[in-house]
N, C-alpha and C positions, 0 to 999 in steps of 0.2 A: 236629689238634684236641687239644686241652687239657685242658680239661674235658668228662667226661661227661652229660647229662641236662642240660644246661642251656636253661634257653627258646629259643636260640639256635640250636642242633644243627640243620642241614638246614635252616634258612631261609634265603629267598632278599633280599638285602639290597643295596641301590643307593647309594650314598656318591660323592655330589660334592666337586669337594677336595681325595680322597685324594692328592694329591700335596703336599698343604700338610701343616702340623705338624699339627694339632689332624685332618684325616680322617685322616691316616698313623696315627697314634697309634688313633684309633675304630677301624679295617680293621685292624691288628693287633689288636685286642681283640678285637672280635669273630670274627676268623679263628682267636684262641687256642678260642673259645667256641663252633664249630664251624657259625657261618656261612658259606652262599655269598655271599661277598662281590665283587661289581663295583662298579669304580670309572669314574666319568669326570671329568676337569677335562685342563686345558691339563696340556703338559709339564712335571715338575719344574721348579724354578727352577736355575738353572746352579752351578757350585760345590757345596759340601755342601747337601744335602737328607736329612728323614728320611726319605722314599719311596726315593733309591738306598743311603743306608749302612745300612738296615735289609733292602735288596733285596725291597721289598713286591709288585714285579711278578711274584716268585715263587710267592707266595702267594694274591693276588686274578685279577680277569678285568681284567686294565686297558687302559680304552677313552679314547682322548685324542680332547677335544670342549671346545668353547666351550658356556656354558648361555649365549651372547648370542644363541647358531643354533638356535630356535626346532625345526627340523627334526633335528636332532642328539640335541638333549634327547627327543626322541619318540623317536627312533631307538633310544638304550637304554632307556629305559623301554621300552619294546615289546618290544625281546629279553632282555632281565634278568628281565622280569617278577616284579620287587619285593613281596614282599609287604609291605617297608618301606622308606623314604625318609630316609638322611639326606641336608638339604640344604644344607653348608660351601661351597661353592665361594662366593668374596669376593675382590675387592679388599681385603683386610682392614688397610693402615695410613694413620692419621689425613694424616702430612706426606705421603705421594705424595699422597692423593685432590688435597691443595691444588695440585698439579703437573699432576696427569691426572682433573679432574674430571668431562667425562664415560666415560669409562671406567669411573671410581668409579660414578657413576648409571647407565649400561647394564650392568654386571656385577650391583651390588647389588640393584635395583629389579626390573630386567627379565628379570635373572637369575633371580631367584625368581619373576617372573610366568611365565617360558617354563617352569619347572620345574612350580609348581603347574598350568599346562595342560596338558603333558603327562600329569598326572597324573588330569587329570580324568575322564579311557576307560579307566582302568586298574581293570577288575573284580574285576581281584586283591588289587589294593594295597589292606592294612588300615590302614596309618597311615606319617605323613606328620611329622619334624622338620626344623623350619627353625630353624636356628643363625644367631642374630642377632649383637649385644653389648650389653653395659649401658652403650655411649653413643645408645642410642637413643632415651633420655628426653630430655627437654627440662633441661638441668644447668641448674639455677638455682642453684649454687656454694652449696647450704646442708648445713648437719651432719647431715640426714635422713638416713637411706639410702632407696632409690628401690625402689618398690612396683610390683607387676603393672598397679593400676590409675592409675600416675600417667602424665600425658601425655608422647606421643610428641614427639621435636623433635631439635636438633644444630644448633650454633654452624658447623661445617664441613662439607665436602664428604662426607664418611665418615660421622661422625656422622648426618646429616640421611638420608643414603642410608639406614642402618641403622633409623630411626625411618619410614620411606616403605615399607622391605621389612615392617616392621609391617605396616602397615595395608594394604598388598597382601595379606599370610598371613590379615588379620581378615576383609577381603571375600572372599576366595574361599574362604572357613571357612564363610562365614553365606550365601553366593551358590549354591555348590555343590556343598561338601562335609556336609550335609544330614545324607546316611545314607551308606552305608559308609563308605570310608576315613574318616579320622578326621585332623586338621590340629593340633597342638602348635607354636609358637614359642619358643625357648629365649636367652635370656641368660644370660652367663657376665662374670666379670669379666675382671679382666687377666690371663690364660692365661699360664705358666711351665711349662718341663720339657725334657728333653732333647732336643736334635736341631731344638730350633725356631734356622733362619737367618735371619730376617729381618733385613731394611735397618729403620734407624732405628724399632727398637724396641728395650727397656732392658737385658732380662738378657739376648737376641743379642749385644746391643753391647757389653758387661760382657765377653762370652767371645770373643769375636773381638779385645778389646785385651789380655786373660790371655793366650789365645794367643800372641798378637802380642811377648808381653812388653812393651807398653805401659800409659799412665793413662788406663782411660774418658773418654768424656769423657760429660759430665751435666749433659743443659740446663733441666731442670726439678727442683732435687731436692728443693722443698716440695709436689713434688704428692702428692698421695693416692691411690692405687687398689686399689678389692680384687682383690689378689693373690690366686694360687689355683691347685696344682698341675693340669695339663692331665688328670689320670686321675679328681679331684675335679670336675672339672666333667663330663668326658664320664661318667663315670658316673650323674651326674645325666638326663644326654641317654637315657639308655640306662636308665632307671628309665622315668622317659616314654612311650618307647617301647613299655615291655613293657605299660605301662595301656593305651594306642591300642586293640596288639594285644588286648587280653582284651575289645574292649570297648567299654573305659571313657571314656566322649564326658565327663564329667568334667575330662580330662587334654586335653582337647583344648584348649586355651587357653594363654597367656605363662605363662613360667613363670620366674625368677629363682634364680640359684646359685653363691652366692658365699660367699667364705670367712665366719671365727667374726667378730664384731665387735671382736678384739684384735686382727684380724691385718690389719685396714686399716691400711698404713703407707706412709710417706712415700718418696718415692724415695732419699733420700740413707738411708732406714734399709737398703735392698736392699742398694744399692748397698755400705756398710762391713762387712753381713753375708757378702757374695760373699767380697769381698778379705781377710776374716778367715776364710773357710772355704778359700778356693785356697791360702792360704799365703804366706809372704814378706811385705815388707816394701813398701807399693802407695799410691799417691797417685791421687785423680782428680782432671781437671780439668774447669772450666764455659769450655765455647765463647763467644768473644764476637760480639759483633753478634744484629741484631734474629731473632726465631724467632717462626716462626707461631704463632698461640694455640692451647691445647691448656688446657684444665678441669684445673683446681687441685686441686678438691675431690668426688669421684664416691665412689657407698658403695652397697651394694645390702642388700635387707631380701630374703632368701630363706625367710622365716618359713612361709611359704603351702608350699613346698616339704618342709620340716622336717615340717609339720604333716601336710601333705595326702598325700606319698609317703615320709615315712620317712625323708629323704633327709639326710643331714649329712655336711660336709667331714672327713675320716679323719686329711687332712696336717696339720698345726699349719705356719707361713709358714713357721720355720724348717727344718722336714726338706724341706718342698718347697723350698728351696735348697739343699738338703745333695743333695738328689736331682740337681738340673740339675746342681752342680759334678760329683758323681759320673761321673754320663753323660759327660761332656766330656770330664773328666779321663782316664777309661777309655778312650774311646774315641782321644783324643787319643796314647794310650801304646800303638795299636795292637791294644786288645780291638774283637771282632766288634761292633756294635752293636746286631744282632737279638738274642743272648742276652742283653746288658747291660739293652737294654729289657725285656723279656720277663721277667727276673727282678725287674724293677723292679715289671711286672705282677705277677707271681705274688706277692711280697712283698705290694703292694698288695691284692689281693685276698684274701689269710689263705692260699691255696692249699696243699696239704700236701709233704711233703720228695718225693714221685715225681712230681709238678706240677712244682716246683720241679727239679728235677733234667733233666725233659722239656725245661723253658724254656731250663738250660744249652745242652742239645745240641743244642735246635734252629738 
């Protein structure tokens, strides 16, 4: 543990995921903040993962389970005995869902309904985050940015999954989560920061052809997305939370968390910021032939957030790329990746120079 006295200390916390970037990244935070943390989702993904170069099996209870096995999901929830619920575990990208659409619909949809039933006998459990994304509005491709209370929808297989696990998290809110526990939904935008691998997503794919000593290649690069360091948003996740717990039936509803309104930018702006922060002298290229549709234009209004929890992004776009090159680059020249992150964290957090120093050594 990390920090002392914090809301966190000695609670007992369940995190679907944790094998992906964005639980990996939650489960070291709150393991820094001195929760019990257990994890369940499928195996790492093969090759680099932040769950093995951070060694997070070290630190949590890690329980490998499908939330498609209705009986599995009960199964930890009943021995974790959560008193809170994060719940990541997704198929989380646009172009596979188009490849494996139901897989996308039984992970997303079903996924979250085996989770929230599990959860519904749990006497203990004081609250509940389901981590959605902000393509789960309906894009009508306008210059708005998109509100808690604007309709659910998605052009594609992912998208529409993620607008369905809505309104799965809205009925079993108002069906039978009543009185105790307590049910939050969280959007985030487009997620950045170190250690995330994914296939055919943009800053992965940026650092896998730096590595590589290759030109990205960039097949949408007038799209818009709010970009948005991974520790910026899960802090927001983790604001949320702490209202459930106190409480506050308030917080129990959608909730949006996205970066400042300057820092929605276009892909090809990422993109020339990366290749002037890595160094050298770097060209991309645009793949040819047809590409599945993917939303041009997506913005999120996180105002309700700001307002109602206090809550605002720390990163400016550009240090949240100064961050991922960081991590990579570090990592890449053979530094540990647990201290790399960790001081990422602690920096992130204000933490002081014996935090800071803890983070090293860990």
């Amino acid at each position: 543990m990390l920090v002392s006295g914090s809301p966190w200390a000695g609670r007992r916390v369940l995190i679907t995921g944790h094998t992906g970037f964005k639980g990996g990244w939650l489960s070291l935070w709150l393991h820094a903040l001195g929760a019990e943390v257990t994890g369940f989702a499928l195996p790492a993904p093969s090759g680099p993962s932040f769950f093995e170069q951070v060694r997070l099996g070290e630190l949590v209870t890690h329980v490998q389970g499908d939330v498609r096995d209705l009986d599995a999901v009960a199964a930890v929830v009943k021995d974790a005995r959560p008193e809170v619920v994060f719940h990541l575990a997704a198929q989380p990208l646009v172009r596979l869902s188009y490849a494996e659409p139901v897989e996308t619909y039984a992970t997303n949809v079903m996924g979250t309904v085996n989770l929230l039933e599990a959860c519904r006998s749990a006497t203990y459990l004081r609250g509940v985050v389901c981590v959605t994304s902000d393509k789960c509005y309906e894009n009508r491709e306008w210059v708005w940015p998109y509100r808690e209370s604007d309709p659910m929808g998605g052009y594609d297989p992912y998208s529409s999954s993620k607008g369905a696990a809505e309104l799965v998290v809205a009925a079993y809110r108002r069906s039978y989560f009543k009185e105790g526990a307590r049910i939050a939904s969280v959007r985030a935008g487009n997620v950045i920061g170190g250690g995330d691998w994914a296939l055919d997503r943009l800053v992965p794919d940026i650092i896998r052809a730096l590595l590589a000593g290759e030109a990205p290649e960039i097949r949408n690069p007038n799209s818009v997305r709010p970009w948005q360091h991974v520790l910026d948003a899960l802090s927001g996740y983790l604001l949320v939370a702490e209202r459930l717990v106190d409480g506050g039936g308030e917080a129990a509803c959608g909730w949006n968390f996205g970066p400042a309104d300057d820092d929605t930018q276009p892909v090809g702006w990422i993109v020339e910021q990366m290749l002037k922060q890595w160094g050298g002298s770097r060209q991309w290229i645009r793949p040819e032939g047809a590409q599945p549709h993917e939303a041009v234009l997506l913005k999120l209004d996180s105002s309700k957030a700001r307002t109602e929890l206090g809550w605002q992004p720390r990163l400016r776009l550009k240090e949240a790329l100064a961050n991922v090159v960081e991590w990579h680059s570090q990592v890449a020249h053979g530094a540990d990746a647990r201290p790399v992150s960790l001081r990422q964290l602690a920096k992130y957090e204000g933490w002081n120079d014996l935090v800071i120093s803890q983070a090293q050594a860990a």
